[in-house]
C-alpha positions as MATLAB code, in Angstrom:
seq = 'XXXXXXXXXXXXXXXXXXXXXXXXXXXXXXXXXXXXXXXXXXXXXXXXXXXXXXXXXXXXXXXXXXXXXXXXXXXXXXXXXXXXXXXXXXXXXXXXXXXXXXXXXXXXXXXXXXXXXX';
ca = [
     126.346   65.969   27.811;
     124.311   66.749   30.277;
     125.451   70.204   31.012;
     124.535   70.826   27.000;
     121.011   69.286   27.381;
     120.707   71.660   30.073;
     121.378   75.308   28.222;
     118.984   73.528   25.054;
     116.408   72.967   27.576;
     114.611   74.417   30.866;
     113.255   70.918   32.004;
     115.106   68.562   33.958;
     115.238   64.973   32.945;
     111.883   63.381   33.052;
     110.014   66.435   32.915;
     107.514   66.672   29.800;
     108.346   69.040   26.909;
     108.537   68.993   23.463;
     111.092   70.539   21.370;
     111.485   72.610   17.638;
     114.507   72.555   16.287;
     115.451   74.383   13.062;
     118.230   75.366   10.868;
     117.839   77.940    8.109;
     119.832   78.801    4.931;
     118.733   82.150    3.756;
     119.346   83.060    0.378;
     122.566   85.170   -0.832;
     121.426   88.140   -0.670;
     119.950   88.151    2.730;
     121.936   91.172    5.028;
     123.181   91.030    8.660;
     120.344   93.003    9.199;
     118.025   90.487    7.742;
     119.644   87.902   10.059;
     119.744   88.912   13.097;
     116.416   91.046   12.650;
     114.846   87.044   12.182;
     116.667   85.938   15.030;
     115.636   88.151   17.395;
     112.154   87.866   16.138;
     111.900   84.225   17.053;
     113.384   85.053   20.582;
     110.791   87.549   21.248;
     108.080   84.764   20.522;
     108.404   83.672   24.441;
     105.610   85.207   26.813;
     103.449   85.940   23.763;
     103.198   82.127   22.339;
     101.057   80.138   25.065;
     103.699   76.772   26.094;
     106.125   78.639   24.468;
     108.914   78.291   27.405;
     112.453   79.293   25.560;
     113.895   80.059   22.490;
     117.681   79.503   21.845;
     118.591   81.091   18.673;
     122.149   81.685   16.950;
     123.346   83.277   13.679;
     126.244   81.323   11.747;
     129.818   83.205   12.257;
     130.850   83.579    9.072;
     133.720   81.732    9.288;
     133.226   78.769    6.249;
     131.105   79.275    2.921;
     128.615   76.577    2.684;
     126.857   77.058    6.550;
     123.402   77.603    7.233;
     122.824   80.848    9.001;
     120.334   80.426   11.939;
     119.556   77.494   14.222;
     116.929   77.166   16.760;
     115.225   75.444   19.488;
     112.210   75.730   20.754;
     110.986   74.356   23.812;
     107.601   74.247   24.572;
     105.482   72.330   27.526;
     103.832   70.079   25.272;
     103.524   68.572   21.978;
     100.358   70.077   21.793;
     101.572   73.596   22.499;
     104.023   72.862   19.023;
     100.874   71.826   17.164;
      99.332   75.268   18.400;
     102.437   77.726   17.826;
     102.139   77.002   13.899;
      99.265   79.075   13.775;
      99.520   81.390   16.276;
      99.337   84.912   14.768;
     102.235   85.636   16.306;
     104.468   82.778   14.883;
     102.707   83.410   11.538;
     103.935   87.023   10.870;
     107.450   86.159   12.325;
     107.384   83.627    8.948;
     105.516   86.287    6.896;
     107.422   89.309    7.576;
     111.229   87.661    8.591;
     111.610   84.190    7.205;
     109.684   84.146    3.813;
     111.272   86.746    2.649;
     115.154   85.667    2.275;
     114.556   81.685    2.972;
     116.618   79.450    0.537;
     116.222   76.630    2.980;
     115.104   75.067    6.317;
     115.631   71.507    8.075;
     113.248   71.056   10.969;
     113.360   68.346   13.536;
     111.072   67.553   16.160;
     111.905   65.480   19.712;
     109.649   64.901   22.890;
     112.518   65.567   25.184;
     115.937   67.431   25.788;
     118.303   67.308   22.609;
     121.727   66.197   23.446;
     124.451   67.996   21.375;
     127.614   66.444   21.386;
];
């Protein structure tokens, strides 16, 4: 589990940072292009959102109806650089232009410390 916690997060165990973690449905008639245009937008967000350290984001496969269609985690320095990135400029027209227009859905968690996937 470890080696997981380690490719969701930069820090090392003990180390402060706060994490983001999202999963988004888009609506039906959302295209590939749509997608992965989103997901690359949220990557891009590092270096240009102060605290914002990483951003791990992958599109669904494809492979079973039903699936939500991008998950994310962001890892920031500190809980207070989260409270920040919601209204960052930056952050906002990444919504605004790439997530408000095909969201059905989201599911957002929150954790003070590396996410163990298992």
């Amino acid at each position: 589990m470890a080696l997981i916690a380690a490719l969701v997060s930069p820090h090392l165990p003990g180390e402060d940072m706060f994490q983001h973690i999202g999963v988004l449905t888009l609506v039906e008639t959302a295209t590939d292009e749509q997608r992965e245009a989103l997901a690359q937008a949220l990557r891009e967000l590092v270096g240009v959102v102060p605290g914002l350290e990483k951003a791990s984001v992958v599109t669904d496969a494809k492979i079973r109806e039903g699936n939500a269609d991008v998950l994310f985690a962001m890892t920031f320095d500190t809980q207070e650089s989260w409270a920040a990135y919601g209204a960052h400029p930056a952050h906002v027209a990444v919504v605004e232009e790439h997530v408000k227009p095909v969201l059905a859905s989201k599911v957002f968690i929150q954790s003070a410390g590396p996410v163990f996937l298992s």
